[in-house]
C-alpha positions in Angstrom: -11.8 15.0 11.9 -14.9 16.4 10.7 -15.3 16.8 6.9 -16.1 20.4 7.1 -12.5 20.9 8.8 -10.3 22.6 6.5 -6.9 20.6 6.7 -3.2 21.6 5.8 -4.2 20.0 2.3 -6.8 22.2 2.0 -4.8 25.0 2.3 -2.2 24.0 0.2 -4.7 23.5 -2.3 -6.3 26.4 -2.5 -3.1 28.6 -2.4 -2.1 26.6 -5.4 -5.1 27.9 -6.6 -4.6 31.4 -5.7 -1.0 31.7 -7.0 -1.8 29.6 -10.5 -4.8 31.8 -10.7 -2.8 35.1 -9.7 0.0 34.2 -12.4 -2.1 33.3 -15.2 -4.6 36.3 -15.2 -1.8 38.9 -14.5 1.8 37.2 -16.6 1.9 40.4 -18.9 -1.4 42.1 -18.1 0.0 45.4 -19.9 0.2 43.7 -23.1 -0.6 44.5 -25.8 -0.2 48.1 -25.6 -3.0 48.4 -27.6 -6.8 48.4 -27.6 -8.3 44.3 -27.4 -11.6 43.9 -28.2 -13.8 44.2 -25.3 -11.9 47.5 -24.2 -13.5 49.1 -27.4 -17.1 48.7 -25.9 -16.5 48.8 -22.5 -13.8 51.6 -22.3 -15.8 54.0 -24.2 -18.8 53.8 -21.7 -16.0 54.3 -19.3 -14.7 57.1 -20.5 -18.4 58.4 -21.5 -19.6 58.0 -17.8 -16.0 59.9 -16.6 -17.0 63.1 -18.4 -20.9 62.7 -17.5 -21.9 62.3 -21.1 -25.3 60.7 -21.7 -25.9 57.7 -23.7 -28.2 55.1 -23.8 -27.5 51.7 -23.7 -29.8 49.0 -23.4 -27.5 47.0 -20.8 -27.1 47.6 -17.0 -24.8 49.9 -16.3 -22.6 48.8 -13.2 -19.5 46.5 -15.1 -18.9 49.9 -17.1 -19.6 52.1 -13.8 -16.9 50.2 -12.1 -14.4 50.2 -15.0 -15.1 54.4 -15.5 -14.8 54.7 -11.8 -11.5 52.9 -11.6 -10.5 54.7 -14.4 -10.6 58.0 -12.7 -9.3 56.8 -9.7 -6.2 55.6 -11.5 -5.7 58.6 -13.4 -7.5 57.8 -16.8 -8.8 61.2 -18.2 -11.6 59.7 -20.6 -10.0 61.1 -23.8 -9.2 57.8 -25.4 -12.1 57.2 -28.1 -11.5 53.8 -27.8 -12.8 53.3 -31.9 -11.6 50.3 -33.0 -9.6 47.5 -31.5 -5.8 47.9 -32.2 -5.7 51.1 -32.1 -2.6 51.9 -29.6 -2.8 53.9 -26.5 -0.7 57.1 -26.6 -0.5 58.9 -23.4 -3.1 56.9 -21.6 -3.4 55.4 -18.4 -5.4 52.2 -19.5 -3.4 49.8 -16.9 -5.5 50.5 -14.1 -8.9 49.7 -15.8 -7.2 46.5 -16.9 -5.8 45.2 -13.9 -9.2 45.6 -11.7 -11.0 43.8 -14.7 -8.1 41.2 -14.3 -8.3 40.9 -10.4 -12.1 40.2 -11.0 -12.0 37.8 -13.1 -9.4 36.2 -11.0 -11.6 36.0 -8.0 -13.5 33.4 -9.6 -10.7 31.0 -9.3 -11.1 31.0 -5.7 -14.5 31.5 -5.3 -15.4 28.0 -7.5 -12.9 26.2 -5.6 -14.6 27.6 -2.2 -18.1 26.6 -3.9 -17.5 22.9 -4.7 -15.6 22.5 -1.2 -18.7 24.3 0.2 -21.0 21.7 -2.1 -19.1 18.7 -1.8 -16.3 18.4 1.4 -13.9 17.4 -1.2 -10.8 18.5 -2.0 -10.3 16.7 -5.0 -13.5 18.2 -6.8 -12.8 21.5 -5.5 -9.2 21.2 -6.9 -10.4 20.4 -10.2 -12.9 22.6 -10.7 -10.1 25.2 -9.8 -7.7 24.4 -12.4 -10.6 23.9 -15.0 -11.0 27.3 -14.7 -7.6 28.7 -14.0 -6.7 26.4 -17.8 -10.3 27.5 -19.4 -8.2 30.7 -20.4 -5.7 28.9 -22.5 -8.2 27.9 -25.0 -8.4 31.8 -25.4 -6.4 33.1 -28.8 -6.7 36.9 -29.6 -5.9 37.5 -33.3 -5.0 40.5 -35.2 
């Protein structure tokens, strides 16, 4: 067998991968029901670029295009000022801006375990790149 073949160990692999990486990111992905810290930046440009209001900000624009645009598409008005995190969300669809900044950053998961392989023909590396990753989060704590 050629190393580049992908083999029934492969595949289990990566959907090992893909369901660790799936469960991880979204175990709970509506809580807390209240604004975290990067959802104070990035929400507000969201909601600003939803009701077409200029600002200037010295960043590229396209992670908070995306979020804004999602937003709308989910039914998020813009009307949430987004002030300070903690501050809870009453009346306002801010799952679906979550989830699709979830899903992304889930899509790495998969995408370094495809790299490595890609790099290295090895299942093992790719493996354990994978779960570096999928784990990196748990070093994560989110005080209030």
């Amino acid at each position: 067998m050629q190393p580049t073949e992908k083999s029934t160990e492969f595949w289990l692999c990566f959907g090992l991968i893909l369901v660790l990486a799936g469960w991880t990111r979204f175990k709970e992905v509506d809580q807390p029901a209240w604004v975290c810290w990067d959802e104070t930046h990035f929400g507000k440009m969201g909601s600003w670029y939803i009701n077409r209001t200029f600002f200037f900000d010295v960043h590229p624009p396209l992670g908070k295009m995306i979020i804004g645009g999602v937003g709308y598409l989910t039914g998020y008005n813009g009307t949430f000022a987004f002030e300070k995190p903690g501050d809870l969300y009453h009346d306002h669809n801010y799952l679906g801006m979550r989830i699709a900044c979830t899903f992304l950053g889930a899509c790495l998961i998969p995408f370094s375990f495809l790299t490595v392989w890609e790099f290295t023909h090895s299942i093992n590396a790719a493996f354990f790149a994978g779960i570096l990753i999928v784990f990196g989060k748990s070093q994560l704590l989110n005080s209030n």
